[in-house]
C-alpha positions in Angstrom: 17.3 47.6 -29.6 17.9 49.3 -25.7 16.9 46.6 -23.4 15.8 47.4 -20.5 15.1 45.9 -16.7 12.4 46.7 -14.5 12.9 48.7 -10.9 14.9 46.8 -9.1 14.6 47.4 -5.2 18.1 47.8 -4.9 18.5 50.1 -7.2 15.6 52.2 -5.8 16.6 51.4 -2.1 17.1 55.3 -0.4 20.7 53.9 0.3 21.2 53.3 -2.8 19.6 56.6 -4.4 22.4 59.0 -2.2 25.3 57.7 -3.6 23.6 57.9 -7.0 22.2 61.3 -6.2 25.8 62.7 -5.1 28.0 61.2 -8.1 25.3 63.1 -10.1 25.7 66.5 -8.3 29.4 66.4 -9.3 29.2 64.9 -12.6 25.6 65.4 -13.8 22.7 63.0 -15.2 24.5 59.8 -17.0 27.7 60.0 -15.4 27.0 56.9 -12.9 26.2 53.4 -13.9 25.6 49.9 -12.1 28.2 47.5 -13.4 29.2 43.9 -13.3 28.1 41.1 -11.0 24.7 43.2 -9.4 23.7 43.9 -13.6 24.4 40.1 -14.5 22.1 38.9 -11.1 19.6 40.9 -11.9 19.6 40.4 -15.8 19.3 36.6 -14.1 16.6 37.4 -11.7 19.4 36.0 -8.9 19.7 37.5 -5.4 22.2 40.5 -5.9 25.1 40.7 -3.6 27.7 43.7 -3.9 27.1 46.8 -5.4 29.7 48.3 -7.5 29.4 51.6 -9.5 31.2 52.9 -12.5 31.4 56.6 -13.0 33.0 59.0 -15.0 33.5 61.4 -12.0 37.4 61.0 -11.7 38.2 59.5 -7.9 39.2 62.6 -5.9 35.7 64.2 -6.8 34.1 61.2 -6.0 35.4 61.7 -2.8 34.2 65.0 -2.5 31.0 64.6 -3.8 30.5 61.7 -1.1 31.1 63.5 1.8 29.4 67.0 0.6 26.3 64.6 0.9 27.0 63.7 4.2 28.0 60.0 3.3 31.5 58.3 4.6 34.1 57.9 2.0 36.9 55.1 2.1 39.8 54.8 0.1 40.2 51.3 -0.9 41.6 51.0 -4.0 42.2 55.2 -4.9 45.6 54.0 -7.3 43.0 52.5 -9.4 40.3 54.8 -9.6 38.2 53.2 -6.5 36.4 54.1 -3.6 34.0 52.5 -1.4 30.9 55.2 0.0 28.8 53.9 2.9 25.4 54.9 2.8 23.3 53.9 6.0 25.7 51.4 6.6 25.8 49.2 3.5 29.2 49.4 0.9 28.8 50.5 -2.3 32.3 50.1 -4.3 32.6 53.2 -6.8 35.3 52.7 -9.8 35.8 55.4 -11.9 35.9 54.5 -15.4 39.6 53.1 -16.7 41.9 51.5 -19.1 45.2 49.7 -18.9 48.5 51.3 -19.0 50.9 48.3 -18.0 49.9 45.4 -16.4 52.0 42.6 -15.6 50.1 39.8 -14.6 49.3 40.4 -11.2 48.4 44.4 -11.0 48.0 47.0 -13.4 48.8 50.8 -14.3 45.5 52.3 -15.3 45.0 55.5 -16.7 41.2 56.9 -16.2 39.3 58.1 -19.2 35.3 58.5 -19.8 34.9 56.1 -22.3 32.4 53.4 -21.3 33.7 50.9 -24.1 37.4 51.7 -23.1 36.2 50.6 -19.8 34.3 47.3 -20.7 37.2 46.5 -22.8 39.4 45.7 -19.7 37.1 43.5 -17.6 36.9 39.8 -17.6 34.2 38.2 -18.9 31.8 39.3 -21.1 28.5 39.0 -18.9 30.9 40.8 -16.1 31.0 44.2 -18.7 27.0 45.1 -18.7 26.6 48.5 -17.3 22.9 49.5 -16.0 21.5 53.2 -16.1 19.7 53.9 -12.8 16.5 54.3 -15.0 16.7 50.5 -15.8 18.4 50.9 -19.2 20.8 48.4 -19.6 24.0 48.7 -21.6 26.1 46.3 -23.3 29.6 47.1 -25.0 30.8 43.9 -25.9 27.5 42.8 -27.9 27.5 39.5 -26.0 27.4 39.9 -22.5 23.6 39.8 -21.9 24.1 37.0 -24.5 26.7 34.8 -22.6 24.5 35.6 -18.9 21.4 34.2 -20.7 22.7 31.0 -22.0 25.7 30.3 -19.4 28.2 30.9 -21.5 31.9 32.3 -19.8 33.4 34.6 -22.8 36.5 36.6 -22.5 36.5 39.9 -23.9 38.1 40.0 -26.6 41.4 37.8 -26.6 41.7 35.4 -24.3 45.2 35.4 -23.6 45.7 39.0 -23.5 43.3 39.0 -20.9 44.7 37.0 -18.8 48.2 37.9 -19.1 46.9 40.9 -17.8 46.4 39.3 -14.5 46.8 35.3 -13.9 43.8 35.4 -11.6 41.5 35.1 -14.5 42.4 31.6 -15.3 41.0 30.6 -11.7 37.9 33.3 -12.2 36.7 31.3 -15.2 36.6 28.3 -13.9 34.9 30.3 -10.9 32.7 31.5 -13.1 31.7 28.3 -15.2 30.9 26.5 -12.1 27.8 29.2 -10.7 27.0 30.4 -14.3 27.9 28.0 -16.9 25.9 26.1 -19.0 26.8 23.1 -21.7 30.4 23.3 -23.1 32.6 25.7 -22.2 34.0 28.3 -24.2 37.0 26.1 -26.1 39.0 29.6 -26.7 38.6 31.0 -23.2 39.6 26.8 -21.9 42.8 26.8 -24.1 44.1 29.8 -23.3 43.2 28.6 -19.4 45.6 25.6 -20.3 48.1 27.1 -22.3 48.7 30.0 -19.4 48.4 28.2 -16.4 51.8 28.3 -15.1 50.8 31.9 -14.6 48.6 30.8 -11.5 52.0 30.0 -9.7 52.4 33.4 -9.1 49.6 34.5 -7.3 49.5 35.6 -3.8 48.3 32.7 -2.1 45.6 34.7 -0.4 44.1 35.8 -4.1 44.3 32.0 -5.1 42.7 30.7 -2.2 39.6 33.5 -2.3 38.6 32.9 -5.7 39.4 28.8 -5.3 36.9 29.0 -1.6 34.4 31.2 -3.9 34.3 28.2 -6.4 34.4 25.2 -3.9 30.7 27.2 -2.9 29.0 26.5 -6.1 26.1 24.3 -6.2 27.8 21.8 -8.0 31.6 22.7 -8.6 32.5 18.9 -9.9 32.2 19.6 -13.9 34.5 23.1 -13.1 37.0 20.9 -11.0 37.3 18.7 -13.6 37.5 21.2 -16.3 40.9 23.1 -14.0 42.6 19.6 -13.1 41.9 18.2 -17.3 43.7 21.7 -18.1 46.3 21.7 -15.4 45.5 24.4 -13.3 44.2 22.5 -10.4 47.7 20.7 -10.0 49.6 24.3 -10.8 47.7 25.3 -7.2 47.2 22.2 -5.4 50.1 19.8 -6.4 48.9 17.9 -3.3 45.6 16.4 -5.4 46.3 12.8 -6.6 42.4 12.7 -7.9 39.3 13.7 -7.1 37.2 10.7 -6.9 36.5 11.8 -3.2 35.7 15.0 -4.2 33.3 14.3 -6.4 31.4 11.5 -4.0 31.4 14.7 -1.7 29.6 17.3 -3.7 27.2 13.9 -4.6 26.5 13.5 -1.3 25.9 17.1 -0.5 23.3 18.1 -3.5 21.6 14.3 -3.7 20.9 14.8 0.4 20.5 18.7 0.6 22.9 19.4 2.8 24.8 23.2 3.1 27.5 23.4 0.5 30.4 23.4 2.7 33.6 25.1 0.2 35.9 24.3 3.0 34.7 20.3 3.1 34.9 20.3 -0.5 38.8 21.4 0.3 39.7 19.0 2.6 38.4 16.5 0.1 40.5 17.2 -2.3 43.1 16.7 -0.1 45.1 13.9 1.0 44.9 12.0 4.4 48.4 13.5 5.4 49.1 15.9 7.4 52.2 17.0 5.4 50.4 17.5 2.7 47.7 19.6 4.0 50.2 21.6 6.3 52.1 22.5 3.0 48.5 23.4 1.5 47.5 25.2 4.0 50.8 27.4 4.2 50.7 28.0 -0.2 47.5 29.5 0.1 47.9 31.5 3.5 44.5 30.0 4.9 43.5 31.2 8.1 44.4 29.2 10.7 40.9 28.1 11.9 40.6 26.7 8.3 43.9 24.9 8.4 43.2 23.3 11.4 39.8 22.4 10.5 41.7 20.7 7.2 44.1 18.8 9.4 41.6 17.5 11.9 39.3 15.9 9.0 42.6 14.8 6.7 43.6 12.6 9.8 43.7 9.3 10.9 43.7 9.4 14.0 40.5 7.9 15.2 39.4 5.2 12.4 35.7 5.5 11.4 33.7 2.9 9.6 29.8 2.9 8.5 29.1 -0.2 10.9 30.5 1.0 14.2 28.5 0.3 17.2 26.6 3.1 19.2 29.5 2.7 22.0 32.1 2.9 19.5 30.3 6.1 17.6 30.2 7.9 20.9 33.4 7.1 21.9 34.6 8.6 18.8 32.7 12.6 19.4 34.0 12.0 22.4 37.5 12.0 20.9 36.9 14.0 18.1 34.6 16.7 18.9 30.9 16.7 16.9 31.9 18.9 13.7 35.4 16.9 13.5 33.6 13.7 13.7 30.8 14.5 10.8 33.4 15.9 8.5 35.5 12.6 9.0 32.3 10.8 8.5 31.2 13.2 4.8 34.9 12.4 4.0 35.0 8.4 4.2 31.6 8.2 3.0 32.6 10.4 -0.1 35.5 8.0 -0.5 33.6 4.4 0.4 31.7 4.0 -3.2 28.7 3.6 -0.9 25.2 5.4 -2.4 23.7 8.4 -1.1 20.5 6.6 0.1 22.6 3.9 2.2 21.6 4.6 5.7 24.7 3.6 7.7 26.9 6.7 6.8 24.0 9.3 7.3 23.2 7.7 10.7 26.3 8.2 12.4 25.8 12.3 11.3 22.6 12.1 12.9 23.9 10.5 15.9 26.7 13.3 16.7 23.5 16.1 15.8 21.5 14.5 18.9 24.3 12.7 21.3 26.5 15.0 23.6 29.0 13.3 25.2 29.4 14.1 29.1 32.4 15.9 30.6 34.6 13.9 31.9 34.2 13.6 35.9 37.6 14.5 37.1 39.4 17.7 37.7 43.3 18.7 38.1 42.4 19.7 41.6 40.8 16.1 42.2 43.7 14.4 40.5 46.4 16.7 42.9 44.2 15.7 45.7 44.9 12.1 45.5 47.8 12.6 45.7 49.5 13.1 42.4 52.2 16.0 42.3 51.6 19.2 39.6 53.1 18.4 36.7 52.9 16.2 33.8 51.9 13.1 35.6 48.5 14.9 36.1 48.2 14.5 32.1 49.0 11.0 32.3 46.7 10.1 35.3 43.7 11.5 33.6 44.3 9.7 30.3 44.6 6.5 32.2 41.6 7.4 34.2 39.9 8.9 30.8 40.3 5.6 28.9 39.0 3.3 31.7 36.0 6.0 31.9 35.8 5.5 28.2 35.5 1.9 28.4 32.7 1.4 30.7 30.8 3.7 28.2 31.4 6.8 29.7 29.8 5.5 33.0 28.3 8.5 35.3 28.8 6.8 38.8 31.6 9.0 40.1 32.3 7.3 43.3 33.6 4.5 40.9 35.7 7.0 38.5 37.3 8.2 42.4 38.1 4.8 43.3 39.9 4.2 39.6 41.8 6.7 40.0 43.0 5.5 43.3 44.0 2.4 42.0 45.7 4.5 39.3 48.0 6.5 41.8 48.8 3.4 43.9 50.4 1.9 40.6 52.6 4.9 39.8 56.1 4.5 39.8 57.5 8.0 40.9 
């Protein structure tokens, strides 16, 4: 029996409707279905993100047909049959339908045809390979897609293995997959051949690695997936540095028991060793920005020493130090690893504390420091830090006449 979903406001959205609207003036009624991730979501009654579009309008008509309609046309993947329209701003990615050539591992010939089940054939998963009419009727090649969505269930199509020899960035997609969809056991076919294979992974681009691993560090509650990658191997084939993942698994804890954001990058660092080595070498396998690198290094070190019964002047001394955001991911991070329970205040009040305390600036200038008679250069760094830590001492005291006669006292007992 046709299933079929009720109007969709994305589907009906006037955005929407004039991309549909011009693949249909070049390739008539039928020629243009939803596909994939924004079927499954709504089969799922989830928030939709992306938009993709199969078609049987072969890519250089798609092109045209986009911009006879007055809609911008990009080229973003045109070697395999895709192309992205913008319609009042918003993307909508438009793949015309396809089959494999030659793949080998990492990209693929394809060769486009106008066979909807030639085009299922080559996707991932099964509950990725559900095609939806614009009229609501929903289409389902495999025979187990809508299946697999409704009972959390990640399925290949078809063999396993073949699938991902295709391309190795499968093995990390299921895992990706099992943690937001999956329900009960995991497919023990789709796991083995995720074992068996994962050497493949190796061979990535560390940029494809590291998107689909971030995507899966944002799941509600990664922890059974993670296990399920480092049990098979593939957690170690891209992140040798992971000795366990005991803190890991305290982190996402403390996240879901306490509500707070799920933070994929925390998750990371957590998995992670305190060594800056280690994380450097990380960092530079899977290309990661450098805002997120440093972020990793900054809570992977040691360098300030945080405990769950510090004092108020030794917490604030610490954001001082630290910054606020280096300070609570330090804090998530030794909490995660401490054993301690979710409900035990002391960890979660030292967050709070670096949410509501701002530490001061510190009173003194270069121009001050010059003035008193230290020469430009780096002595000025090493006056201030003297003059900083005394500051820091007297709990960060705010009576600057004081701070000017330290750093008299400072200057007398230089040695030039």
């Amino acid at each position: 029996m046709t299933e079929t979903l009720p109007p969709q406001p994305w589907m009906t959205a006037s955005a929407t409707r004039a991309v549909i609207d011009a693949l249909e003036e070049a390739g008539g009624p039928g020629c243009a279905r939803f596909v994939g991730g924004c079927v499954r979501d709504a089969l799922l009654e989830r928030p939709i993100g992306d938009i993709d579009i199969a078609t049987t309008v072969r890519p250089d008509a798609v092109t045209a047909a986009l911009v006879a309609a007055g809609l911008k046309a990009v080229p973003t993947g045109v070697e395999h049959g895709t192309v992205t329209a913008i319609s009042a701003g918003e993307p909508f990615e438009i793949t015309t339908l396809r089959r494999d050539v030659e793949t080998d591992g990492r990209r693929a010939v394809v060769a486009f045809t106008e066979d909807w089940a030639e085009d299922a054939a080559r996707r991932d998963f099964r509950l990725n390979a559900l095609y939806l009419e614009p009229d609501g009727t929903l289409h389902d090649p495999t025979g187990g897609g809508v299946r697999d969505a409704r009972a959390g269930r990640i399925v290949f199509v078809g063999d396993a293995e073949t699938r991902i020899r295709e391309d190795y960035l499968r093995i990390l997609r299921f895992f990706r997959f099992v943690a937001w969809f999956g329900r009960g056991e995991p497919d023990a076919e789709g796991l083995a051949a995720c074992a068996a294979l994962k050497d493949g992974v190796r061979d990535l681009s560390g940029e494809r690695a590291a998107k689909e691993l971030l995507k899966l560090l944002a799941a509600d509650d990664p922890r059974l997936a993670v296990g399920l990658m480092a049990a098979a191997g593939v957690l170690g084939a891209i992140l040798p540095e992971v000795g366990g993942l005991q803190r890991f698994d305290g982190m996402v804890g403390i996240e879901t028991e306490l509500l707070f954001t799920e933070d994929a990058a925390l998750r990371l660092a957590a998995l992670l060793p305190d060594e800056q080595g280690a994380v450097t070498e990380a960092a530079q396998r899977l290309r990661l920005s450098n805002a997120l690198r440093d972020r990793l290094l900054a809570a992977c070190s040691d360098e300030v020493r945080l405990v769950s019964w510090m004092s108020p002047r030794e917490i604030r001394r610490a954001i001082y130090r630290l910054g606020a955001k280096t300070f609570q991911d330090r804090v998530k991070l030794n909490w995660a690893a401490s054993n301690r329970p979710v409900t035990s205040p002391q960890w979660r009040m030292l967050l709070v504390y670096a949410d509501t305390w701002s530490p001061p600036p510190f009173p003194l200038d270069g121009g001050e420091i010059m003035a008193a008679g230290v020469p430009q250069g780096p002595l000025i760094g090493q006056v201030r830090r003297e003059v900083e830590d005394w500051w820091l001492d007297l709990d960060f005291t705010d009576d600057k006449m004081a701070v000017l006669e330290r750093l008299k006292a400072v200057v007398q007992g230089l040695a030039y």
